[in-house]
C-alpha positions in Angstrom: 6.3 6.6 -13.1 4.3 5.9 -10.2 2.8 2.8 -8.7 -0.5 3.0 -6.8 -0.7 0.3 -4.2 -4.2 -0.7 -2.7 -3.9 -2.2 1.4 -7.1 -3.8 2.0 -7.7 -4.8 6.2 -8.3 -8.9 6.1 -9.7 -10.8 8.6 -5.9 -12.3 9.1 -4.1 -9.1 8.3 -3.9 -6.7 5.1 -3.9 -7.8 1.2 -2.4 -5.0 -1.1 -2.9 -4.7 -4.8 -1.3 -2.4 -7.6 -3.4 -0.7 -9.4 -1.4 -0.5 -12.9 1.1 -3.5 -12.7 0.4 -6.8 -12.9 1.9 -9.4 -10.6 1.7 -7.5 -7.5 -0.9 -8.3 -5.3 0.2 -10.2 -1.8 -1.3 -10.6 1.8 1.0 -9.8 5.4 0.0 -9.8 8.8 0.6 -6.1 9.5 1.4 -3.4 6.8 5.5 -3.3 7.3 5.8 -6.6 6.5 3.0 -6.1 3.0 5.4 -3.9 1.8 8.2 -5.4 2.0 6.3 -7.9 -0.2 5.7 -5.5 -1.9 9.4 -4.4 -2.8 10.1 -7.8 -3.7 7.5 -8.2 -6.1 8.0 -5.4 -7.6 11.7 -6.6 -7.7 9.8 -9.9 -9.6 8.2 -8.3 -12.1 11.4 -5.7 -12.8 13.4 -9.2 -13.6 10.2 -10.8 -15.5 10.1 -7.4 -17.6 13.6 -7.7 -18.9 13.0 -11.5 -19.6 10.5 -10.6 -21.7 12.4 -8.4 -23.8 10.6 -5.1 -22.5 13.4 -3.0 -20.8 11.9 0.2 -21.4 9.0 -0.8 -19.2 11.5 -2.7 -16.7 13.5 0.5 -16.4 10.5 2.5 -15.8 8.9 -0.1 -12.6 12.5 -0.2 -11.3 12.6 3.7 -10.7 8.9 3.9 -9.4 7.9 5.3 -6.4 5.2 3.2 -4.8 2.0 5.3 -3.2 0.5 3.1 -0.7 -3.3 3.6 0.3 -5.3 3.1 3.3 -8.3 3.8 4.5 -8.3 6.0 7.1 -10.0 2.5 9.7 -7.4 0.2 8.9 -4.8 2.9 9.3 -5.8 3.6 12.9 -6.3 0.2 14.0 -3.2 -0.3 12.6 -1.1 2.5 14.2 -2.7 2.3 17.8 -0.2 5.0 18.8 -1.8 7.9 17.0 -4.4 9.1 19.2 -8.0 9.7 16.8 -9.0 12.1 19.1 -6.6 14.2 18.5 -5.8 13.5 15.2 -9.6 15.1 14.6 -8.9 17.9 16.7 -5.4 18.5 14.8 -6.9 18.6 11.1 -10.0 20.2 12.3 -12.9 18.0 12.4 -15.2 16.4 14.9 -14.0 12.8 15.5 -17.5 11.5 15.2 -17.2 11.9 11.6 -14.1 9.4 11.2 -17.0 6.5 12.6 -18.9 6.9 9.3 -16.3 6.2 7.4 
């Protein structure tokens, strides 16, 4: 099983969503710390599975690899260090393109 987790950039940080489980949707200032929200939660709704007499389902979050998402903005503003210019010039595109996204 995979998880698909959705980070959104906020006017006070990043909110992050999953896609196919409920419970998990939380808000950090930067991205390290929304997933480690979003380890816990997941922890949460493991724990709420089993309480609800639905192991198979807990057993199957529990072992899930969670696939964050970004847009490709938010991931540079958030990741100063990686230079866009040549990031562009690396997979082969014109960085002016990365501005209309």
């Amino acid at each position: 099983m995979e998880v698909t987790v959705i980070i959104e950039k906020t006017s006070t940080g990043y909110s992050a969503y999953a896609q196919d489980v409920d419970g998990i949707v939380t808000a950090a200032i930067n991205i390290g710390e929304l997933k480690c929200y979003v380890g816990e939660l997941k922890e949460d709704q493991v724990a709420y599975l089993r309480e609800m007499d639905q192991s198979v389902k807990a057993d199957k979050l529990k072992s899930a690899k969670i696939n964050y998402h970004i847009d490709l903005s938010s991931f540079f503003e958030e990741f100063e260090a990686i230079d866009l210019q040549g990031f562009a010039k690396y997979i082969g595109i014109e960085e002016k393109y990365f501005y209309h996204l």
